[in-house]
C-alpha positions as CSV (number, residue, x, y, z in Angstrom):
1,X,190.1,92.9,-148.8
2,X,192.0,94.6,-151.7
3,X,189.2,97.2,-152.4
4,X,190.0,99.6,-149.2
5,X,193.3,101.3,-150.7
6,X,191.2,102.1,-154.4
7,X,188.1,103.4,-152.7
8,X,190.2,105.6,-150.0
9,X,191.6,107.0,-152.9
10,X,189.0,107.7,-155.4
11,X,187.4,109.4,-152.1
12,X,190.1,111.8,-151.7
13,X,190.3,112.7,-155.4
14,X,186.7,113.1,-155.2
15,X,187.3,115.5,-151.7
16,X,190.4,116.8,-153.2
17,X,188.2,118.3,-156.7
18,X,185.4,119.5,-154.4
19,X,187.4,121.7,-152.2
20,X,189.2,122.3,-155.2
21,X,185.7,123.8,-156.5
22,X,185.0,125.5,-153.2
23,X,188.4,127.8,-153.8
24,X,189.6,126.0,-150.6
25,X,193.0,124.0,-152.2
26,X,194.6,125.3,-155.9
27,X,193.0,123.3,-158.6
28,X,196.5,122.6,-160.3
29,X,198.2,121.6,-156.9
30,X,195.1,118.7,-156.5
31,X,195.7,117.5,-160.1
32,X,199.5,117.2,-159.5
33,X,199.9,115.6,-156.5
34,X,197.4,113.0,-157.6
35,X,199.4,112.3,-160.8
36,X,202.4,111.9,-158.7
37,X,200.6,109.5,-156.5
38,X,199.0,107.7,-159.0
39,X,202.5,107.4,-160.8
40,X,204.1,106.0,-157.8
41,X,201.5,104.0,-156.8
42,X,201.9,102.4,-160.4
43,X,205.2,102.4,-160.4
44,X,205.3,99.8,-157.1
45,X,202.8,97.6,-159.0
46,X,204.8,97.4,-162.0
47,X,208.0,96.4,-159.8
48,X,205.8,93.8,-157.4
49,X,204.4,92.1,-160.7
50,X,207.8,92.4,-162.3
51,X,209.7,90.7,-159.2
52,X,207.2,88.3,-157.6
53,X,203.9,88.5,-159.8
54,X,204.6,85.6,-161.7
55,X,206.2,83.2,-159.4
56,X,203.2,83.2,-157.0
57,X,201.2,82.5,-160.1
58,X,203.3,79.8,-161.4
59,X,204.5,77.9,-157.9
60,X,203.3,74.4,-157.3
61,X,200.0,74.0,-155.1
62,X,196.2,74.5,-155.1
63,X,194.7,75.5,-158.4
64,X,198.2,75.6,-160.2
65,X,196.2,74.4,-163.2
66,X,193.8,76.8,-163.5
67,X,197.0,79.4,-162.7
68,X,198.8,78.3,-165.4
69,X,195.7,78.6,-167.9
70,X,195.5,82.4,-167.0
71,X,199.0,82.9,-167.4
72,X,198.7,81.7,-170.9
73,X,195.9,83.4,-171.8
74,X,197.5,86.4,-170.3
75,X,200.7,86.1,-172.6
76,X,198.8,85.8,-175.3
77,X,196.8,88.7,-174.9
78,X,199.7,90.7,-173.8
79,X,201.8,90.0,-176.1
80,X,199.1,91.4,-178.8
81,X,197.6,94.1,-177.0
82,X,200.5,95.9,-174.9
83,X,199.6,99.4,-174.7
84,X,195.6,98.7,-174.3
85,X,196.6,95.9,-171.4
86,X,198.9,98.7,-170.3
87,X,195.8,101.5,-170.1
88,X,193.1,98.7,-168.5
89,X,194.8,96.3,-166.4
90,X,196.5,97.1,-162.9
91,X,199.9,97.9,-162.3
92,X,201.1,94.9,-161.0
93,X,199.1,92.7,-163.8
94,X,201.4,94.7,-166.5
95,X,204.9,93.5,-164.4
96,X,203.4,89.9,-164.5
97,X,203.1,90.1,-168.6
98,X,206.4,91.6,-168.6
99,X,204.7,94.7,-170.6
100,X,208.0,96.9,-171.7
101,X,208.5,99.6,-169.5
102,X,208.3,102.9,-171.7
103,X,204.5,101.0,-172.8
104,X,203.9,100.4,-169.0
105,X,204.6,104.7,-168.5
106,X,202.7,105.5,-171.1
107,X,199.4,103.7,-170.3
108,X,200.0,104.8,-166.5
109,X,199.7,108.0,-167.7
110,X,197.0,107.9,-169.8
111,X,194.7,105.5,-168.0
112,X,196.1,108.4,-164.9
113,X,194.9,111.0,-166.7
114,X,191.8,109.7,-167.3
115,X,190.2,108.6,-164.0
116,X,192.0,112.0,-162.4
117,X,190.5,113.9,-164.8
118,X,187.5,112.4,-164.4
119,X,187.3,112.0,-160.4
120,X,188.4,115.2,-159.8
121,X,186.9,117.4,-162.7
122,X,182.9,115.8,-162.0
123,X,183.7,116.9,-158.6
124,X,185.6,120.4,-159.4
125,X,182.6,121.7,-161.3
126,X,179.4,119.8,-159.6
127,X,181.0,118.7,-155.9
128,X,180.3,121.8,-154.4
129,X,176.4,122.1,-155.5
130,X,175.8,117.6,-154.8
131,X,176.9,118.5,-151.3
132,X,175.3,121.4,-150.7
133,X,172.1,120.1,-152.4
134,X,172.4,116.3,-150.3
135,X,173.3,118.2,-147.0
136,X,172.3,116.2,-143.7
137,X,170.9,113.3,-145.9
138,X,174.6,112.8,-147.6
139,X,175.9,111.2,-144.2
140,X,173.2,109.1,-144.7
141,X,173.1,108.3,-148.5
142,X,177.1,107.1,-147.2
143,X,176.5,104.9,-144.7
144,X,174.0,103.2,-146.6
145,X,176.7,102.9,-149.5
146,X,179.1,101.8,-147.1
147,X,176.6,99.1,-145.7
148,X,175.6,98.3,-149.2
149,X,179.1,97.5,-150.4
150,X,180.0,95.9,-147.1
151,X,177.4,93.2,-147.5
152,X,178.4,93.1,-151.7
153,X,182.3,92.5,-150.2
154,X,180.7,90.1,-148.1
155,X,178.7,88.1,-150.8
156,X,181.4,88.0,-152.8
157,X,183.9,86.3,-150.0
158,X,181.8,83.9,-149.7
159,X,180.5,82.9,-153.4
160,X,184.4,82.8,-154.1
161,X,185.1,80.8,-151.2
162,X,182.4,78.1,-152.5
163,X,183.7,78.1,-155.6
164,X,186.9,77.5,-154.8
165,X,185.6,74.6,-152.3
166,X,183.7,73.4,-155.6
167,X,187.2,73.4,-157.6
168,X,189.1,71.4,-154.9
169,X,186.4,68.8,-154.3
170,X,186.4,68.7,-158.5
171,X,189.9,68.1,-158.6
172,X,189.9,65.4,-155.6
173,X,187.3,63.4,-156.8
174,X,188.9,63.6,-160.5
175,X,192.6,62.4,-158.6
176,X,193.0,58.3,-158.9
Protein backbone atom coordinates (compact mmCIF):
# COMPACT_ATOMS: atom_id res chain seq x y z
CA UNK A 1 0.00 0.00 0.00
CA UNK A 2 0.93 3.75 -0.14
CA UNK A 3 1.68 4.02 3.63
CA UNK A 4 5.32 2.11 3.54
CA UNK A 5 7.33 5.22 1.93
CA UNK A 6 5.60 7.87 4.82
CA UNK A 7 6.17 5.58 7.73
CA UNK A 8 9.94 4.55 6.48
CA UNK A 9 10.47 8.03 6.64
CA UNK A 10 8.98 9.45 9.66
CA UNK A 11 11.14 6.38 11.15
CA UNK A 12 14.37 7.70 9.99
CA UNK A 13 13.58 11.32 11.07
CA UNK A 14 12.65 9.83 14.26
CA UNK A 15 16.30 7.65 14.27
CA UNK A 16 17.94 10.51 12.65
CA UNK A 17 16.83 13.16 15.87
CA UNK A 18 17.70 10.41 18.36
CA UNK A 19 21.17 9.79 17.36
CA UNK A 20 21.21 13.26 16.78
CA UNK A 21 20.54 13.60 20.71
CA UNK A 22 23.07 10.80 21.46
CA UNK A 23 25.97 13.25 19.94
CA UNK A 24 26.27 10.36 17.31
CA UNK A 25 25.34 12.53 13.78
CA UNK A 26 25.39 16.79 13.86
CA UNK A 27 22.05 18.05 14.77
CA UNK A 28 22.10 20.69 11.77
CA UNK A 29 23.31 18.04 9.15
CA UNK A 30 19.95 15.66 10.23
CA UNK A 31 17.71 18.79 9.90
CA UNK A 32 19.11 19.63 6.42
CA UNK A 33 19.30 16.68 4.68
CA UNK A 34 15.63 16.04 5.66
CA UNK A 35 14.59 19.37 4.34
CA UNK A 36 16.28 18.56 1.15
CA UNK A 37 14.50 15.30 0.98
CA UNK A 38 11.33 16.45 2.01
CA UNK A 39 11.68 19.19 -0.72
CA UNK A 40 12.40 16.76 -3.39
CA UNK A 41 10.18 14.42 -2.46
CA UNK A 42 7.57 17.34 -2.80
CA UNK A 43 8.84 18.54 -5.63
CA UNK A 44 8.11 14.95 -7.64
CA UNK A 45 4.51 15.14 -6.19
CA UNK A 46 3.87 18.48 -7.39
CA UNK A 47 5.17 17.41 -11.05
CA UNK A 48 3.19 13.81 -11.06
CA UNK A 49 -0.03 15.72 -10.01
CA UNK A 50 0.76 18.56 -12.38
CA UNK A 51 1.43 15.99 -15.47
CA UNK A 52 -0.82 13.04 -14.86
CA UNK A 53 -2.89 13.76 -11.62
CA UNK A 54 -5.83 14.94 -13.19
CA UNK A 55 -6.22 12.90 -16.24
CA UNK A 56 -6.36 9.58 -14.20
CA UNK A 57 -8.98 11.39 -12.17
CA UNK A 58 -10.94 12.61 -15.10
CA UNK A 59 -10.65 9.47 -17.73
CA UNK A 60 -13.68 7.54 -18.59
CA UNK A 61 -14.41 4.27 -16.53
CA UNK A 62 -15.39 2.94 -13.07
CA UNK A 63 -16.54 5.58 -10.56
CA UNK A 64 -15.86 8.48 -13.13
CA UNK A 65 -18.92 10.06 -11.38
CA UNK A 66 -17.99 10.04 -8.12
CA UNK A 67 -14.28 11.31 -9.64
CA UNK A 68 -15.58 14.04 -11.15
CA UNK A 69 -17.59 15.19 -7.94
CA UNK A 70 -14.13 15.32 -6.06
CA UNK A 71 -12.60 17.13 -8.64
CA UNK A 72 -15.12 19.85 -8.30
CA UNK A 73 -15.18 19.97 -4.94
CA UNK A 74 -11.48 20.10 -5.02
CA UNK A 75 -11.41 23.26 -7.44
CA UNK A 76 -13.55 24.90 -5.43
CA UNK A 77 -11.76 24.58 -2.38
CA UNK A 78 -8.54 25.21 -4.10
CA UNK A 79 -9.26 27.89 -5.72
CA UNK A 80 -10.23 29.55 -2.13
CA UNK A 81 -7.84 28.12 0.10
CA UNK A 82 -4.38 27.89 -1.89
CA UNK A 83 -1.80 28.31 0.53
CA UNK A 84 -3.69 26.29 3.50
CA UNK A 85 -4.43 23.29 0.68
CA UNK A 86 -0.78 23.95 -0.04
CA UNK A 87 0.34 23.37 3.87
CA UNK A 88 -2.25 20.21 4.45
CA UNK A 89 -2.66 18.29 1.33
CA UNK A 90 0.02 16.03 -0.37
CA UNK A 91 2.25 17.03 -3.04
CA UNK A 92 0.84 15.49 -5.74
CA UNK A 93 -2.91 16.63 -4.58
CA UNK A 94 -1.52 20.47 -5.01
CA UNK A 95 -0.29 19.62 -8.90
CA UNK A 96 -3.85 18.17 -9.45
CA UNK A 97 -5.49 21.72 -8.28
CA UNK A 98 -3.01 23.32 -10.29
CA UNK A 99 -1.96 25.34 -6.86
CA UNK A 100 0.63 28.16 -8.37
CA UNK A 101 3.99 27.13 -7.91
CA UNK A 102 5.71 29.88 -5.66
CA UNK A 103 2.23 28.93 -3.18
CA UNK A 104 3.07 25.14 -3.69
CA UNK A 105 7.13 26.10 -2.26
CA UNK A 106 5.97 27.93 0.23
CA UNK A 107 3.46 25.49 2.01
CA UNK A 108 6.20 22.68 1.26
CA UNK A 109 8.21 24.49 3.32
CA UNK A 110 6.22 25.28 6.02
CA UNK A 111 4.12 22.19 6.32
CA UNK A 112 8.37 20.77 6.02
CA UNK A 113 9.32 22.56 8.73
CA UNK A 114 6.73 21.58 10.79
CA UNK A 115 6.63 17.78 10.86
CA UNK A 116 10.72 17.93 10.73
CA UNK A 117 10.76 20.04 13.44
CA UNK A 118 8.55 18.12 15.12
CA UNK A 119 9.76 14.42 14.30
CA UNK A 120 13.10 15.13 14.82
CA UNK A 121 13.12 17.72 17.74
CA UNK A 122 10.56 15.21 20.16
CA UNK A 123 13.18 12.80 19.35
CA UNK A 124 16.47 15.14 19.74
CA UNK A 125 15.53 16.02 23.27
CA UNK A 126 13.46 12.87 24.60
CA UNK A 127 14.77 9.89 21.96
CA UNK A 128 17.62 9.08 23.84
CA UNK A 129 15.94 8.67 27.43
CA UNK A 130 12.29 6.65 25.64
CA UNK A 131 14.93 4.16 24.35
CA UNK A 132 16.89 3.87 27.06
CA UNK A 133 13.88 3.77 29.45
CA UNK A 134 11.79 1.04 26.90
CA UNK A 135 15.04 -1.10 26.33
CA UNK A 136 14.39 -4.94 25.56
CA UNK A 137 10.58 -4.25 25.71
CA UNK A 138 10.87 -1.51 22.78
CA UNK A 139 11.44 -4.41 20.10
CA UNK A 140 8.51 -5.63 21.41
CA UNK A 141 6.22 -2.50 21.89
CA UNK A 142 7.35 -2.50 17.74
CA UNK A 143 6.26 -5.48 16.56
CA UNK A 144 3.15 -5.21 18.23
CA UNK A 145 2.77 -1.72 16.40
CA UNK A 146 3.75 -3.22 13.39
CA UNK A 147 1.20 -6.10 13.80
CA UNK A 148 -1.42 -3.62 14.98
CA UNK A 149 -1.12 -1.49 11.87
CA UNK A 150 -0.72 -4.48 9.64
CA UNK A 151 -4.13 -5.85 10.56
CA UNK A 152 -5.61 -1.80 10.54
CA UNK A 153 -3.98 -1.74 6.63
CA UNK A 154 -5.68 -4.92 6.30
CA UNK A 155 -9.21 -3.82 7.64
CA UNK A 156 -9.15 -1.04 5.72
CA UNK A 157 -8.37 -3.04 2.15
CA UNK A 158 -11.03 -4.72 2.68
CA UNK A 159 -13.89 -2.19 4.02
CA UNK A 160 -12.79 -0.17 0.83
CA UNK A 161 -12.93 -3.04 -1.40
CA UNK A 162 -16.69 -3.60 -0.13
CA UNK A 163 -17.52 -0.34 -0.61
CA UNK A 164 -16.39 -0.03 -3.78
CA UNK A 165 -18.29 -3.51 -4.69
CA UNK A 166 -21.35 -1.66 -2.98
CA UNK A 167 -20.85 1.47 -5.48
CA UNK A 168 -20.69 -0.77 -8.66
CA UNK A 169 -23.61 -2.98 -7.81
CA UNK A 170 -25.42 0.64 -7.02
CA UNK A 171 -24.53 1.92 -10.23
CA UNK A 172 -25.50 -1.46 -12.18
CA UNK A 173 -28.71 -1.90 -10.68
CA UNK A 174 -29.47 2.00 -11.17
CA UNK A 175 -28.26 1.38 -15.39
CA UNK A 176 -31.56 0.77 -17.66
Amino acid sequence: MGIGLPVLGDASLIAAGTLAGEDRLNIGAVLATAMVAWMLGSLAGYEIGVRKGRWLLEHPGRLEEMRLKLLAKGDDAFAHNNFVAAVTMPAFVSGIFRVRFSVFVLGALVAGVGFIGMYVGLSYFLGAEIAKRIGDAGTKAVLGVLVIVAIGLSIKAGVSKWRGNRQERSTEQEAP
